[in-house]
N, C-alpha and C positions, 0 to 999 in steps of 0.2 A: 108713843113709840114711833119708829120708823117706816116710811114706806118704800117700797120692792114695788121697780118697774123691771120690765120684762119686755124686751125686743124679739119680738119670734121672726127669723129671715129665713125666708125658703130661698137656699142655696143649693142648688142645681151640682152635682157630682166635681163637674171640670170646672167649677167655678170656689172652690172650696179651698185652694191654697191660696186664691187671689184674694180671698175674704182674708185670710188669716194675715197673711202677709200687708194686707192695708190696715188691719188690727195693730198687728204689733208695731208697725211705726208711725201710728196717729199720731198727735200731737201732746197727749198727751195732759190736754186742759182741764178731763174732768177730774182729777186727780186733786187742782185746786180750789176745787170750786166749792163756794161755803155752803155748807153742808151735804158734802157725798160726804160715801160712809165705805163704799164699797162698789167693786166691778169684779168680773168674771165674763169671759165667754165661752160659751160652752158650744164642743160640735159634740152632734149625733154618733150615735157608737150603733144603732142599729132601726131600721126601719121607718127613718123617715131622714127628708134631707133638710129638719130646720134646724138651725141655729138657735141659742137661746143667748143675748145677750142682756144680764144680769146687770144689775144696778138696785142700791141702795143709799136712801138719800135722808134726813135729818126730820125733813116734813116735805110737803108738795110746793109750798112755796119755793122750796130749794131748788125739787125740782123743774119748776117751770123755770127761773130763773135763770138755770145751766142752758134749757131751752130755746128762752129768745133770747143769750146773748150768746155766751162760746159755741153753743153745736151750733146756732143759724148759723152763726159765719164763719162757723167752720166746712160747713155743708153749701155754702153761698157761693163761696170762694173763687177764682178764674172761668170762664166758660169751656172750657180744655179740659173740663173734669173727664175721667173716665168713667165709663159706663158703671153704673152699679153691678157686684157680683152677684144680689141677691135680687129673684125674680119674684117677690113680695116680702111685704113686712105688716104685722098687726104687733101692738101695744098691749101688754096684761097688765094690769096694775094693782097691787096688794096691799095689804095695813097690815104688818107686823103686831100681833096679838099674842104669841109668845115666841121664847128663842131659848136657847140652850148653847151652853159652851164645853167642849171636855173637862172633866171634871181635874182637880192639880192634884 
């Protein structure tokens, strides 16, 4: 079955429309990339200020793959990057053992 990575970014209050706003017009590459399966970002609705950015991918090879070649250079890019909105991130990483879809 598939595996679920998990980006936890602790985004700071005033920093939280910049997240989203560099979200919604990335580039857009993991979309192609052989074997995603699935993306979601998720903001906090109460109590804490992390982020969850959701991903699901085919196997780990897949995932690593997206890793060192579209996110590194995507993330490499010019040195005029702008500051990161999030003042940490940690990695969860899961094995899909069961799943459920609404019933038709």
């Amino acid at each position: 079955m598939s595996i679920v990575k998990i980006n936890v970014l602790n985004v700071p209050a005033e920093q939280r429309e910049v997240l989203e706003k560099r979200f919604a017009s990335r580039a857009g590459t993991v979309e192609s990339s052989d074997g995603f399966e699935w993306f979601e970002l998720l903001r906090p609705v109460e109590g804490t200020d992390d982020y969850l950015v959701y991903t699901r991918w085919r196997d780990e090879a897949a995932f690593q793959a997206w890793m060192e070649g579209p996110m590194k250079a995507a993330h490499q890019g010019a040195g005029d990057r702008p500051k990161p909105a999030a003042s940490g991130s940690t990695v969860w990483s899961f094995e899909v053992v069961q799943q459920a879809a609404p019933k038709a």
